[in-house]
N, C-alpha and C positions, 0 to 999 in steps of 0.2 A: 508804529514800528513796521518795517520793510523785511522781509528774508527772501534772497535772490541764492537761488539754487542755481549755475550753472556750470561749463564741460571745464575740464582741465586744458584745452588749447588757448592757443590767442587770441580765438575769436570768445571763445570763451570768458575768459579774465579782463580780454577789451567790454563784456559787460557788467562784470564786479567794478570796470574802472569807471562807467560814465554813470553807475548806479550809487556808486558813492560821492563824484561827484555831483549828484541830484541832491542826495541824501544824510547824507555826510556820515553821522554818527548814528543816526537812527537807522540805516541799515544791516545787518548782518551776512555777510558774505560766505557762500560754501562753494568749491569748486569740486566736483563728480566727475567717473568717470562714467560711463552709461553704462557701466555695471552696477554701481554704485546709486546711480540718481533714485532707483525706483526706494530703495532701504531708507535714505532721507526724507523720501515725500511720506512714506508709511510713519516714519519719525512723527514727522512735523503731524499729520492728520489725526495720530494717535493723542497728541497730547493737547487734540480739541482747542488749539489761540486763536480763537477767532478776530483777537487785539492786532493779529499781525496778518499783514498784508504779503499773502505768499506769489513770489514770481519765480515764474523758471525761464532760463533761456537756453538755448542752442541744442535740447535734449527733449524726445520726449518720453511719454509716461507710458507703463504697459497697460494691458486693457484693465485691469484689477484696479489701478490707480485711477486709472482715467474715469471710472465709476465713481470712487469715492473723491475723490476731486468736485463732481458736480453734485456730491449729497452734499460735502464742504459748503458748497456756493449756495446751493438751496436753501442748506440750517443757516443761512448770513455770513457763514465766510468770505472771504477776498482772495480771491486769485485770477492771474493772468498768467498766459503760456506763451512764448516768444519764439519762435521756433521758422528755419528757412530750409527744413529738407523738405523733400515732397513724399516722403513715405510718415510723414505727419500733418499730413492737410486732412485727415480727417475729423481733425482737432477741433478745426473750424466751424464744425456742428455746434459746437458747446461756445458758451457767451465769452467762456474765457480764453477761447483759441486764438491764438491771433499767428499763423502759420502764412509766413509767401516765401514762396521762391525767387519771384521778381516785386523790386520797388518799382513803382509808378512811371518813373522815367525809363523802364524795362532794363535797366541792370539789373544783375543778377545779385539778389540779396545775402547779407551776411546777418546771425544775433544781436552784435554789436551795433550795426546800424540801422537796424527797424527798430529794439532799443532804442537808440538814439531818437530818434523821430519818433517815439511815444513817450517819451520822457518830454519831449520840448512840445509837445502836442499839448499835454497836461497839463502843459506847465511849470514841469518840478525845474527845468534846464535852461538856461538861456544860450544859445549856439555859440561858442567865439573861433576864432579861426586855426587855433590850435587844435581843437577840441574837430572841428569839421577834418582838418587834415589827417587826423591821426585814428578818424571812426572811419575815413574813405581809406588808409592804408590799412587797416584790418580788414578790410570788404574786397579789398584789390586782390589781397593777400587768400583769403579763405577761401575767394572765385576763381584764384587764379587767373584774377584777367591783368595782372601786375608784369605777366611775360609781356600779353601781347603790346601792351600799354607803352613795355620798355620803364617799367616802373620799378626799380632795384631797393628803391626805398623800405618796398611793401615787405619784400623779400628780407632786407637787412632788419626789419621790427621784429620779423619772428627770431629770427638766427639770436637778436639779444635776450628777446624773452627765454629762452632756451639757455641764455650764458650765465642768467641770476636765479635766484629762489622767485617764487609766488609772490611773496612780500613786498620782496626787494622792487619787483620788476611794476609792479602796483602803484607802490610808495614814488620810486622815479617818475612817471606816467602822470601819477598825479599832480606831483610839482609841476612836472613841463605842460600841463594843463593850466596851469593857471597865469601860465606867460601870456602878455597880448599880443603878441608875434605870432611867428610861424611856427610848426614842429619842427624839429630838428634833432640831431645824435651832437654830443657833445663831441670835443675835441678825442678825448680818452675813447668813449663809446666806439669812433671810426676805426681808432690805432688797433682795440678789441676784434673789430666787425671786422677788419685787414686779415688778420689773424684766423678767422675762425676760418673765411674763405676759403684760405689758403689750404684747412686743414679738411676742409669740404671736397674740395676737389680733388685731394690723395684719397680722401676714402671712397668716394664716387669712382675714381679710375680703377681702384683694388676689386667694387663689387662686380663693375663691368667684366671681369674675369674669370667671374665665381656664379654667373645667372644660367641656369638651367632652361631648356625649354620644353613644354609641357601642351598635351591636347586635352580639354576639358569641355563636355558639351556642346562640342562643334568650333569651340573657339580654341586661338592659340594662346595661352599666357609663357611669360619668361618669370620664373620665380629664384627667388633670389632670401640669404638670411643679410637681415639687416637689421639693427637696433638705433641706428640715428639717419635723420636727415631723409626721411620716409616720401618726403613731399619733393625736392628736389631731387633723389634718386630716382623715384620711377619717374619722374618728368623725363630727365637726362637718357633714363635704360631707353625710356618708350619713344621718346625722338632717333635714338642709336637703332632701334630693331622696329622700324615701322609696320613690319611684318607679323608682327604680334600685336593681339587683339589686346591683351591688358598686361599690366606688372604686378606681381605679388610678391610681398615683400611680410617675410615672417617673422617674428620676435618672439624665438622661443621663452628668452626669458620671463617677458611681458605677457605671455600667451595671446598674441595679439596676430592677427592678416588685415593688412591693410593691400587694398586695389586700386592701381592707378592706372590711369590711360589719357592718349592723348587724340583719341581719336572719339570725332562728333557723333558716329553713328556707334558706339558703344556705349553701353551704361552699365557702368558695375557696381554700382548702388544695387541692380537686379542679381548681380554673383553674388556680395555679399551678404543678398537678402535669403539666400538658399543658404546660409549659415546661421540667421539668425543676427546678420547685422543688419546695415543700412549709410547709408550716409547723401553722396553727392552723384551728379552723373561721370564725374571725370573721379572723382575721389572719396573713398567708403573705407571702409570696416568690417571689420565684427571679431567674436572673439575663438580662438583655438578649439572649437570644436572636434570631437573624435571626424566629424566626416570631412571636416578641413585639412584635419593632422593626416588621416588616409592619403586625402587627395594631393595635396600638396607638398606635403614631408615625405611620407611613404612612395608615392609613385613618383616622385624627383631622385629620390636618395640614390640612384646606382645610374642617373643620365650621367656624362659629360658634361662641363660648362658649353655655351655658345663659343666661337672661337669670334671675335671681333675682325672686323672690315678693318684693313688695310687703309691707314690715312694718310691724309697729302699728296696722292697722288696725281699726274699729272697726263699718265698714258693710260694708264686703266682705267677709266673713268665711268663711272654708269653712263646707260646711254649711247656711249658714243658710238660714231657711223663706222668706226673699226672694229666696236665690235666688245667685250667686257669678260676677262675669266675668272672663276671660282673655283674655287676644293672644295670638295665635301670629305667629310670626316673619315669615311673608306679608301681615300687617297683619287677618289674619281674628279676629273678636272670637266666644268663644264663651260662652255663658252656663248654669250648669248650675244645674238647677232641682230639685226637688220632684214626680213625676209622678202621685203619689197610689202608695197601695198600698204602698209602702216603695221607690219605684223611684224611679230621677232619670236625667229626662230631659237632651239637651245643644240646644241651638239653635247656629245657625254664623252669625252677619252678621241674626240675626232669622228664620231656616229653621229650624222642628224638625226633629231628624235622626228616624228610626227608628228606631234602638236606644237600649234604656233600660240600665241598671246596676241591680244590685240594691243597693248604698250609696254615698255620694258617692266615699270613697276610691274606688271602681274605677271609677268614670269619671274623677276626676280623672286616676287612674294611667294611665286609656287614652290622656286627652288631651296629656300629658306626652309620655309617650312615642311617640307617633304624630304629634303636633304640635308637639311642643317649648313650649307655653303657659305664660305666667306669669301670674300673680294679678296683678294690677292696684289701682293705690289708690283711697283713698275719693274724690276726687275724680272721678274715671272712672267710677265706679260710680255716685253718685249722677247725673250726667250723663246716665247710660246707662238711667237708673231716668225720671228726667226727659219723654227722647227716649219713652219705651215708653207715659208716660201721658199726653204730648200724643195721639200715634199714636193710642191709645186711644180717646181725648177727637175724636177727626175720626171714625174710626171710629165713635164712639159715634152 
């Protein structure tokens, strides 16, 4: 007998699904949430089975566990640990670690599919082409490399995990595994997955309205409350405000901060390791801590939302050689220019400042974040082009 402990995501459940696929019946399936994992494994160690072969995936154990774990494996217990964050590669000391961040071909690893390749390693699984497609759209999907990919697929697997129960969405998975074809979404599933999109992107538009911005430890976050769609919001927030170092995104309900970002030289796996979570370098965790709820609740509570960039435009355009105006929230209009030399200047109200930038992006970023500025539309800018060539014209 088999007992596979792992997380409640879909990277998660992707290996309740390929474990029972190995296994069939002889397994016993639990899904945790990493509040939860450690209370299970004290479960299972307390009632000494050494008949059953304990696996955990995509979680790992706290140090107390982690002890008794390898007294487990000494008195002749069976365990293995399957795990792809890097704040659990210490794992790897112990016989039963088996923690990567990157698979062998250097993609970045998912539960599900290092699973996958110990299962068929062993033995228990023979590969077929369903089974392959649908352990690479859960690895696409948990890395996030499904954007860069242009992989919609990865994206559309979660959105349904999320429209069924545990059961439900298990049971389905399994069937479509056992097809010798391709993976695929049913005719119904698409008309469903149409649907949710749609109702994705009114709620993504509404949060974009409602995100705070916020200075923590030298960095910028945009925090924002949100209870769905955690992993495609702060993707969308943090493409929208590149200016900002990560997105937090709180669920008061859930008690839960999740941190997203989309930039390479941040890792907030290390923010939300100063709360006591962990997770990815683009995408983490952890739970409502008092020093979280300060930070993040408490010192947002009395900002302003960000005011959103003006879209579609065609005359105000970043960048351009005419030149780019903003507001900032005190009604001050700043205008950034062209200085010669590769520099660009900022004027405030029609005052040039004294400090130049060496490309538009870093003065935009300055004025952002220092000023809270938005881009402003073609009508204001033309206006404001106007005002500068009467001026001009008297002056002249």
């Amino acid at each position: 007998m088999y007992k596979l402990l792992s997380h409640n995501d879909l990277d998660g459940i992707g290996c309740g699904i390929v474990a029972k696929m190995a296994f069939g019946d002889d397994v016993n399936v639990r899904y945790n949430s990493v509040q939860i994992l450690d209370r299970e494994v004290e479960k299972f160690l307390d009632s000494g089975d050494k008949a059953t072969e304990l696996i955990i995936t995509d979680l790992s154990v706290n140090e107390e566990n982690e002890l008794r774990l390898e007294e487990f494996r000494k008195a002749g217990g069976k365990v293995v640990l399957i795990d792809h964050h890097k704040t659990a590669l210490h794992l790897n000391e112990y016989e039963w670690g088996r923690v990567q961040v990157e698979e062998e071909e250097g993609r970045l690893a998912c539960a599900t599919s290092l699973l996958y390749r110990y299962l068929i390693d062993e033995g228990f699984l023979e590969p077929t082409r369903a089974s392959e497609e649908f352990v690479e759209l859960v690895r696409q999907y948990d890395t996030w490399e499904w954007e860069r990919n242009g992989n919609d697929k990865a994206r559309q697997l979660n959105a349904l995990f999320f429209l069924v129960s545990f059961d439900e969405f298990e049971t389905m998975m399994l069937e479509r595994l056992q097809e010798t074809g391709p993976f695929k979404f049913s005719t119904f599933e698409k008309k469903l997955l149409g649907m949710e999109d749609d109702k994705m992107v009114r709620y993504i538009r509404k949060k974009r309205r409602e995100m705070v911005q916020l200075e923590a430890d030298g960095l910028y976050a945009g925090v924002v409350h949100a209870e769905s769609y955690h992993s495609e919001l702060g993707n969308e927030l943090g493409k929208d405000n590149p200016h900002l170092d990560y997105i937090v995104i709180l669920n008061m309900g859930g008690r839960k901060v999740s941190f997203r970002t989309v930039h390479d030289d941040v890792d907030v796996s290390e923010v939300a390791g100063t709360f006591g979570g962990g997770g990815h370098a683009k995408a983490s965790g952890a739970s409502m801590s008092k020093e979280a709820f300060d930070l993040y609740v408490v010192e947002s509570y009395h900002k302003e939302p960000l005011r959103e960039d003006a879209r579609h435009t065609r005359y105000n355009v970043k960048g351009s050689e005419f030149g780019t105006i903003y507001r900032a929230p005190e009604g001050d209009l700043y205008y950034l220019y062209p200085a010669g030399e590769g520099r660009w200047g900022v004027e405030r109200n029609g005052n040039r400042l004294e400090e130049t930038y060496g490309s538009f992006a870093d003065a935009e970023k300055a004025l952002k974040r220092e000023r809270g500025v938005w881009l402003l539309n073609d009508d204001q800018f033309v206006k404001f082009l106007m005002k500068r060539l009467e001026k001009a014209e008297k002056e002249g």
